[in-house]
N, C-alpha and C positions, 0 to 999 in steps of 0.2 A: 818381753823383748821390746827394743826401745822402736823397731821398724819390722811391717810383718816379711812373713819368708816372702820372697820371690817366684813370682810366676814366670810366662815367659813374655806372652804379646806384648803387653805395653808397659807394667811394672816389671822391669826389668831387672836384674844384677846391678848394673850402673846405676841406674833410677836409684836403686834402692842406696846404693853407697854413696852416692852425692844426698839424700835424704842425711844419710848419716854425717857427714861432713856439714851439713846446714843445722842441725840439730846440736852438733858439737863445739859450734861456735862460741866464743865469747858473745852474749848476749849484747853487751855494750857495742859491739862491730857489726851488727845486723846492718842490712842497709833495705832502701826500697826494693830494691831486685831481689836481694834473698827472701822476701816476702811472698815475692810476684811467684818465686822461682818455686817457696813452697806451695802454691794454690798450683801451680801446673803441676808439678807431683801429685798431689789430693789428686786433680781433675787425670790422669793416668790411671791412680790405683781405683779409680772409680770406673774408669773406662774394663779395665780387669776387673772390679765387681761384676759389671755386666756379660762378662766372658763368662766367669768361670762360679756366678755365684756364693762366691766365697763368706761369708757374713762377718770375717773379723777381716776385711779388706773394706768393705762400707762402712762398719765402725771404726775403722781406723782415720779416712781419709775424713770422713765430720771432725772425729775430733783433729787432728792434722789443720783443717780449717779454723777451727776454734784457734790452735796456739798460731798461728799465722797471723791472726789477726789481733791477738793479745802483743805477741811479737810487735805489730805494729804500732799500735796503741802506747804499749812500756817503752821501749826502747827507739821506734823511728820518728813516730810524730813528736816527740819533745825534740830531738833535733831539727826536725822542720822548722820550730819553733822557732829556734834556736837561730837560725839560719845555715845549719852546715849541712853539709853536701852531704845526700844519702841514695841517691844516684852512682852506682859505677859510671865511669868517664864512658860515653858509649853506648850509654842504654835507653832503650825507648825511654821518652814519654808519656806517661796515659795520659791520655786525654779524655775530659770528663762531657758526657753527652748527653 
């Protein structure tokens, strides 16, 4: 399965189908936030590891971090580069500390 089953607490139904909606994307349209938006996922289903013990809910959300940040790497930061906007209109800023 390309997202595990659903619990209840924190990796939810919705958690899980906006995973899949961000997973399903055209790679080329990724932006900063769908980035950000898969590590808060990871940090959920990790949150649900600790509930419920599950061990293909901690393998999952490692590897989840891995393509998150591959994601970044391939597809966002060459737009950084680039100059174009990989920011939704609206979205925080990180700020690096």
């Amino acid at each position: 399965a390309i997202a595990p089953a659903t619990s209840s607490k924190y990796y939810t139904e919705e958690v899980r189908e906006r995973l899949l909606q961000l997973l399903s994307k055209d790679p080329n349209e990724y932006t900063l936030e769908d980035v950000r938006e898969l590590n808060r996922i990871a940090d959920l289903i990790f949150m649900e590891y600790e509930e419920t013990r599950r061990e293909e809910l901690l393998e999952y959300q490692a590897k989840l971090r891995v393509a998150a940040q591959l994601i970044k790497i391939v597809f966002v930061e060459p737009k950084i580069m680039r100059g174009e906007q990989v920011l939704k209109p609206g979205a925080p800023v990180e700020k690096k500390g």
